[in-house]
C-alpha positions in Angstrom: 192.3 180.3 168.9 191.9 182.8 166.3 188.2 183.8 167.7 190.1 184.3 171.3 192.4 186.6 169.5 189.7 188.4 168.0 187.5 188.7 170.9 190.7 190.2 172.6 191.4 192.8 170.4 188.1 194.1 170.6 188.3 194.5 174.2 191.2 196.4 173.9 190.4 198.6 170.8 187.2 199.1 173.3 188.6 200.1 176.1 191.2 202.2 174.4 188.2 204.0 172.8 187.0 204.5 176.4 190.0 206.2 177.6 190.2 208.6 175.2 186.6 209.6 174.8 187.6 210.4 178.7 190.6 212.5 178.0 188.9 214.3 175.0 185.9 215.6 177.2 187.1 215.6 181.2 191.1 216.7 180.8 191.1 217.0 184.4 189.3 213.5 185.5 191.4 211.9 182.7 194.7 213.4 184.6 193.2 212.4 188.0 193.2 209.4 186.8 197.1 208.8 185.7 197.8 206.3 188.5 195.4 204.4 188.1 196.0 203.9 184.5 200.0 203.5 185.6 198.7 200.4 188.2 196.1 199.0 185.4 199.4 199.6 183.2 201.6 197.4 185.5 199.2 194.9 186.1 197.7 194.2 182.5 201.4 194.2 180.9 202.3 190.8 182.3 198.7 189.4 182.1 198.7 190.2 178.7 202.8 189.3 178.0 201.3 185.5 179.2 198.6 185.7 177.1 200.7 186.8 174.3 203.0 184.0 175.2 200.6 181.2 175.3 198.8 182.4 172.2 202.3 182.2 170.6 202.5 178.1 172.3 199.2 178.1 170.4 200.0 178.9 167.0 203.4 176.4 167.2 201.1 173.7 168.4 198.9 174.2 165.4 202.0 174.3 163.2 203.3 171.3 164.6 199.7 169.4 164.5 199.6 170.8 160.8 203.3 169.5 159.9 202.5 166.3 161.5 199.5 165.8 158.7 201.4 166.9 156.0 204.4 164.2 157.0 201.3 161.4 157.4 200.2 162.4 154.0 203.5 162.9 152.6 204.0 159.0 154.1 200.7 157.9 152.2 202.1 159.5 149.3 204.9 157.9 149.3 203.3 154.6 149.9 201.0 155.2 147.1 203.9 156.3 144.9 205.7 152.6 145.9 202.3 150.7 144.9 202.4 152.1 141.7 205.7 151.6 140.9 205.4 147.9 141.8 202.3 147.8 139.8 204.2 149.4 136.9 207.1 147.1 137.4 204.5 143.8 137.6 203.1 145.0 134.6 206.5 145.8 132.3 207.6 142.1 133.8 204.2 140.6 132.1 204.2 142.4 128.9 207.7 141.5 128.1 206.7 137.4 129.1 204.0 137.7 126.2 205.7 139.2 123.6 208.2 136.9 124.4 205.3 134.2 124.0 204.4 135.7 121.0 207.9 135.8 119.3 208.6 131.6 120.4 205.2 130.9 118.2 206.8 133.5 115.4 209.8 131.3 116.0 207.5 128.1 115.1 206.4 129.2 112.4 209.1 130.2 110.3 210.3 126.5 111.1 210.1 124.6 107.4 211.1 121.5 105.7 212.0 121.1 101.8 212.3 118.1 100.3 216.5 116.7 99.5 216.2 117.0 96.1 213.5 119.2 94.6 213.5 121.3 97.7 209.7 121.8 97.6 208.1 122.1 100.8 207.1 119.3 103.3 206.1 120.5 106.6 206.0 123.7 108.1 205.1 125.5 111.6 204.3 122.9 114.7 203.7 120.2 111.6 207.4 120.0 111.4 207.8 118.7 115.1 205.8 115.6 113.9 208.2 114.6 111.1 211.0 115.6 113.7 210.4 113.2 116.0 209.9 110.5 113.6 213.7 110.9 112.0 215.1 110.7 116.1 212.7 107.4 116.0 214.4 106.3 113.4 218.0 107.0 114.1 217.1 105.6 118.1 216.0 102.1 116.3 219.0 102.1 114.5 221.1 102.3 117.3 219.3 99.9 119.3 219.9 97.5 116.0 223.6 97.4 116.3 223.6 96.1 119.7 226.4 97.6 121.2 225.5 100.5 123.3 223.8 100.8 126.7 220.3 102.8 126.1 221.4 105.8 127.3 224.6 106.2 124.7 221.9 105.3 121.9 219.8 108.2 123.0 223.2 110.4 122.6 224.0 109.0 119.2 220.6 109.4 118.0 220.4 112.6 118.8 223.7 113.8 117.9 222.8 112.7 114.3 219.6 114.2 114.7 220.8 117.2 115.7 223.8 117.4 112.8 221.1 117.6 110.3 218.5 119.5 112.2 220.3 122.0 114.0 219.7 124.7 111.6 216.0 124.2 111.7 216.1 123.8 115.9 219.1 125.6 117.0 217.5 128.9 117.8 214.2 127.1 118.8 215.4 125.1 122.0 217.6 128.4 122.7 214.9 131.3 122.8 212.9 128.7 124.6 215.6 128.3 127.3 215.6 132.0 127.6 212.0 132.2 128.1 211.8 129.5 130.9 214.7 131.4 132.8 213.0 134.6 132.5 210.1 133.1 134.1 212.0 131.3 136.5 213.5 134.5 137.6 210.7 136.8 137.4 207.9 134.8 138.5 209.2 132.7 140.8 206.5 132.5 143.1 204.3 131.9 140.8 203.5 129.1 138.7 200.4 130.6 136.9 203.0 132.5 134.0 205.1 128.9 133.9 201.8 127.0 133.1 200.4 129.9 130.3 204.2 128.4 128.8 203.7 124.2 129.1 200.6 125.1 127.4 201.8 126.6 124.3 204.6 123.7 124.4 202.5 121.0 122.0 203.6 117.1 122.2 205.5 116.5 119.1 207.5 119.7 120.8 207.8 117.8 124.2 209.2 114.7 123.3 212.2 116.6 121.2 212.7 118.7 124.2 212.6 115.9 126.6 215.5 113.8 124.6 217.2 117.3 124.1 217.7 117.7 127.8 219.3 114.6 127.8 222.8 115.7 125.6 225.1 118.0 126.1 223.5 120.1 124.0 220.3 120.6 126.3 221.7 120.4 129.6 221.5 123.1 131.1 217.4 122.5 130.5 216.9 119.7 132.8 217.2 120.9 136.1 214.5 123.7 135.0 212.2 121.1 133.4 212.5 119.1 137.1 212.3 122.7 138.5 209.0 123.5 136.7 207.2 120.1 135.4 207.4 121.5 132.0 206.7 117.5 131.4 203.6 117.9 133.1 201.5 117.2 129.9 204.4 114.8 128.6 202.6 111.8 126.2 204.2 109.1 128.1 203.5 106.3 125.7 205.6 108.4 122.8 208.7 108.0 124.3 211.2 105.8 122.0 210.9 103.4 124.8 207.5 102.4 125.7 208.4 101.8 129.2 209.2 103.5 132.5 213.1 103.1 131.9 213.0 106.6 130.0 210.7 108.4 132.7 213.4 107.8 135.4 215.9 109.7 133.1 214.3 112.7 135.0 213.1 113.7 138.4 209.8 112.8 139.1 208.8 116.8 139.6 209.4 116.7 135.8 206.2 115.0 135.7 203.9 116.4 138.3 203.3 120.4 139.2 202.5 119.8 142.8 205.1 117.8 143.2 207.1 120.4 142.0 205.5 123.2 143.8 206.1 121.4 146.9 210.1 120.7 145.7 210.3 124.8 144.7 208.9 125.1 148.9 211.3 123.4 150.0 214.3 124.7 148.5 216.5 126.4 150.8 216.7 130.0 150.4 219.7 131.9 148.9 
């Protein structure tokens, strides 16, 4: 288009040159010649209104064909724009999940035991988990001794012992690992990959506490996320207070298997 436009103005500059080279030399033939510049006049002003007119079409054609690339790149802009942003967001949701890992083995570690009397130190870090479970042993075979409660209320009462003494020690243990399980519920819940960085970092002594802590009012609100999950997925079995099945059944079987529990998540309906 714009090599038409040039190529036009020549041939006008051109023949403008013509006509007065004509005038300046040959007054006369230059006069003679009035009408037929008036007829050329008549006829070119119309040929060349169209052609001014279509040039104009031309250049809003190339306007519009030049908007309509900057709105498909403004689109792939925007698109790229969203992809990082969701990229951003994916990766703000996964630092937060590890230094939320990080702070739950801080949390283990500042756990300690002291002796009743001299108050010098017995255990600390995951080696406290051991000792633990061995006083909920305890206080469990002591209520089985007495013979007057089903197995389920001697869990309760063991615990509840358990936990009068303990709570100090646990309390904000089994609480910022409630937190961290809902945060991955709710952030990753599509994905079980961030859910099984956690049951790894979850060590046995730790399970079997958590598994009788879900079971009192104290723990509740954990179990359906345990069945949810299969944060019992690495559960030593044969450590439970009672050496058979009748504990197991105390909880869904997806507490126990992560395909199982994969396929119950599927199935959910949706919200």
């Amino acid at each position: 288009m714009q090599r038409l436009l040039i190529a036009a103005g020549g041939i006008a500059f051109f023949l403008l040159g013509v006509f007065a080279w004509i005038g300046a030399f040959n007054k006369d033939a230059f006069i003679e010649r009035g009408p037929w510049g008036d007829f050329f006049g008549g006829v070119a002003n119309p040929i060349l209104t169209f052609f001014t007119f279509v040039c104009v079409l031309g250049t809003l054609y190339l306007q519009h064909k030049e908007l309509g690339l900057s709105r498909t790149e403004l689109a792939r802009s925007a698109e790229a724009l969203e992809r990082q942003n969701a990229s951003t967001a994916e990766q703000k949701k996964q630092n937060i999940f590890f230094q939320m890992l990080s702070l739950h083995n801080q949390l283990i570690e500042s756990i300690d035991l002291h002796h009743a009397q001299n108050k010098t130190l017995i255990a600390k870090g995951r080696d406290c988990f051991s000792r633990f479970y061995t006083r909920l042993s305890d206080n469990y075979k002591k209520e089985i001794a007495k013979g007057m409660y089903s197995d389920e209320e001697c869990i309760r009462r063991a615990y509840h012992t358990f936990w009068n003494k303990h709570q100090l020690e646990l309390g904000h243990y089994f609480r910022f690992l409630f937190r961290m399980v809902i945060f991955t519920d709710k952030e990753f819940s599509n994905d079980d990959y961030y859910m099984g960085i956690l049951r790894a970092q979850i060590s046995d002594q730790e399970l079997l506490l958590l598994f009788y802590n879900a079971l009192t009012p104290q723990g509740a609100a954990f179990k359906p996320l345990i069945e949810r999950w299969a944060l019992f997925d690495n559960l030593p079995a044969m450590r439970l207070l009672s050496h058979s099945d009748e504990h197991k059944v105390l909880f869904a079987q997806t507490a126990y298997s992560t395909e199982q529990a994969y396929q119950f998540r599927c199935e959910e309906p949706s919200a």
